[in-house]
C-alpha positions in Angstrom: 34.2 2.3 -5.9 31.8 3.6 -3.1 29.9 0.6 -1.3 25.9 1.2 -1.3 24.1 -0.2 1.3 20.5 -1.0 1.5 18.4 0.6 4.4 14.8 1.5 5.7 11.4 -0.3 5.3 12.8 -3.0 3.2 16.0 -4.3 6.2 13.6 -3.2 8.9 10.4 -5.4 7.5 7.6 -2.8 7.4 7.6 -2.6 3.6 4.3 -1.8 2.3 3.0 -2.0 -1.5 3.9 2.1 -1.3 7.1 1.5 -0.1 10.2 3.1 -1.9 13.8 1.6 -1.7 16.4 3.6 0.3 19.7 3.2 -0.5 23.0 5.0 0.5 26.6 5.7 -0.4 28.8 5.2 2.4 32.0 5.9 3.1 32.9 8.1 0.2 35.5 11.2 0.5 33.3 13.2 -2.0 31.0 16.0 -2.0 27.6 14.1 -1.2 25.9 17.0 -3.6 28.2 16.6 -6.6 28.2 12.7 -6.1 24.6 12.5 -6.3 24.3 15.2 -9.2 26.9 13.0 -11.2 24.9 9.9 -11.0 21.6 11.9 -12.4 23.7 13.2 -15.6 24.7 9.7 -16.0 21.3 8.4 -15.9 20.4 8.0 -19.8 17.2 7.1 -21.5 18.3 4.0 -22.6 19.0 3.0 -18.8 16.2 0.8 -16.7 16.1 3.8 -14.5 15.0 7.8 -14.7 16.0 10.3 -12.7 12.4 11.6 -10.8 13.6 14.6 -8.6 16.9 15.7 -7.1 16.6 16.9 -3.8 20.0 18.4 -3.1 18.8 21.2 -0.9 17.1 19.2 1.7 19.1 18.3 4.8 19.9 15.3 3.6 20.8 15.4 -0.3 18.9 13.1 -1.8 18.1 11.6 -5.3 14.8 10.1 -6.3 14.7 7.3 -9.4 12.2 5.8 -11.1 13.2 1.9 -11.8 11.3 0.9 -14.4 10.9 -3.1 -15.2 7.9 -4.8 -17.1 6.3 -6.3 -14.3 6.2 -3.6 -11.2 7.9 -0.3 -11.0 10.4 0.7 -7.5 10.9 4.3 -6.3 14.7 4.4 -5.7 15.7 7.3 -2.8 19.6 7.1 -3.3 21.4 8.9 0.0 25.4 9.7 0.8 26.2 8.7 4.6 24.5 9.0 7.3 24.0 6.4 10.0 22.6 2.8 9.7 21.7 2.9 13.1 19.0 5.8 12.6 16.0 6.0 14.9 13.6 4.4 12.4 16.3 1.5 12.7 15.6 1.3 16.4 12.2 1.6 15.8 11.4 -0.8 13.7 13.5 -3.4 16.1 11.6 -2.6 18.7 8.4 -3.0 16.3 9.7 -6.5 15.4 9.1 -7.2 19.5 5.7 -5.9 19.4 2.0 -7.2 19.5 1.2 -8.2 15.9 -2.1 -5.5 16.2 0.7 -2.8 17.3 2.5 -3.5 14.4 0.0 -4.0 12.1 -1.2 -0.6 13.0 2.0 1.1 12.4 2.2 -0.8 9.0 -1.0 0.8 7.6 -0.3 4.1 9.0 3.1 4.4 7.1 1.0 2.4 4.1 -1.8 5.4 3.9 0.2 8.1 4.6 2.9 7.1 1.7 -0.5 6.7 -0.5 -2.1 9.4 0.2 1.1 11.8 -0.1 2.2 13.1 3.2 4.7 11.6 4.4 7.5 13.5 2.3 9.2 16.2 5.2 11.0 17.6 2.2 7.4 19.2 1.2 6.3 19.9 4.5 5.0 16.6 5.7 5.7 13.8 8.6 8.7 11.6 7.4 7.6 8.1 7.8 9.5 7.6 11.2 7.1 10.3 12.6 4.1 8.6 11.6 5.6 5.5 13.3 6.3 7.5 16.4 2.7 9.1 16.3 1.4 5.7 16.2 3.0 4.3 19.2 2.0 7.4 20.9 -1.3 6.7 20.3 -1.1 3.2 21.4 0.6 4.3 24.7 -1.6 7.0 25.3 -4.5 4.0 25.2 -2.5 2.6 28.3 -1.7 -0.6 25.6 1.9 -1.4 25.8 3.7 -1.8 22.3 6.3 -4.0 23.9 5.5 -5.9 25.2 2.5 -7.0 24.1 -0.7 -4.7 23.5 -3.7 -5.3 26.0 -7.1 -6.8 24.8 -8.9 -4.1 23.1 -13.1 -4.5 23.0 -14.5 -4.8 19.3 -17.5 -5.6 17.8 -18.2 -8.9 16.8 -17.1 -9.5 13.1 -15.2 -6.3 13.4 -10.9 -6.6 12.9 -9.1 -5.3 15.8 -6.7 -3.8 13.6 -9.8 -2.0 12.1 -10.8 -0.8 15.6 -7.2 0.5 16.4 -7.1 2.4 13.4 -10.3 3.9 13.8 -9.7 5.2 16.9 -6.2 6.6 15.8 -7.5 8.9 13.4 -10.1 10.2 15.7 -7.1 10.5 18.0 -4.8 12.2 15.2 -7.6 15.0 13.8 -10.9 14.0 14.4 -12.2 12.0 11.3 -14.4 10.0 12.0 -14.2 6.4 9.6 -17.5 5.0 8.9 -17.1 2.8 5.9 -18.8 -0.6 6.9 -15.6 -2.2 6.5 -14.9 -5.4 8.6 -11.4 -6.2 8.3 -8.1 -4.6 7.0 -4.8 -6.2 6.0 -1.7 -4.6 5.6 0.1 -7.4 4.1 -1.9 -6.9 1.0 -1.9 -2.8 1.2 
């Protein structure tokens, strides 16, 4: 049998509430296409699981499932080989050294931009190790650090840093301007 391993948000610790679960086949001597196609005809409606979308011409075949369970429902992204050592993998490491308000940041990027839609590259949007690099971009082109740790950035009393960053980072990103009175954000709670 192939070994699956687990990979992405979920090893690296950014998981959000709109996180999916990556997995991926490795070391298997068959057609990635055809393996993946084989598990969606095997996929019944009597099974936990439904087969969402099959993805087979994208650079990277993969298949999307819907795990269904009473209390909470998981987006499944199943993969054949690749490396576990990808650049989100050295990312997120290098996250895990990082300011908490860096991090944070980078957390509710991924988090609004897997809400909202677009981060999927296979229709034409950032992949959520883009947005990750676009945020530590941002925070370097501030002159903060990510590693080490960021600089004090000026708020306004009552006002959560994180807030502040993230303000400023979609000015940076397109020009929208956020002026919802809102006084704090927390991306552990999406």
């Amino acid at each position: 049998p192939e070994q699956v391993e687990v990979f992405g948000s979920v090893v690296q610790d950014t998981l959000t509430a709109a996180s999916d679960l990556d997995l991926r086949i490795v070391e298997t001597e068959k057609d990635e296409t055809e393996l993946l196609r084989a598990i969606a005809n095997s996929v019944t409606s009597d099974d936990p699981c439904a087969v969402k979308e099959c993805r087979f011409s994208a650079t990277v075949p993969i298949l999307i499932l819907h795990y269904h369970h009473p209390s909470h429902r998981v987006t499944v992204d199943l993969s054949v080989g690749g490396s576990v050592r990808s650049l989100d993998h050295r990312l997120a490491c290098t996250l895990e050294e990082a300011d908490s308000r860096g991090r944070d940041l980078v957390l509710l990027v991924k988090h609004l931009s897997a809400v909202h839609g677009f981060n999927d590259a296979y229709h034409k949007f950032l992949k959520p190790v883009c947005w990750t690099v676009l945020a530590i971009v941002f925070l370097q082109q501030l002159g903060l650090a990510v590693v080490p740790a960021l600089g004090k950035r000026k708020t306004t009393p009552g006002q959560s840093p994180l807030l502040v960053l993230f303000r400023d980072f979609t000015r940076w990103c397109s020009g929208i301007l956020i002026t919802d009175p809102m006084t704090s954000v927390n991306v552990s709670h999406g």
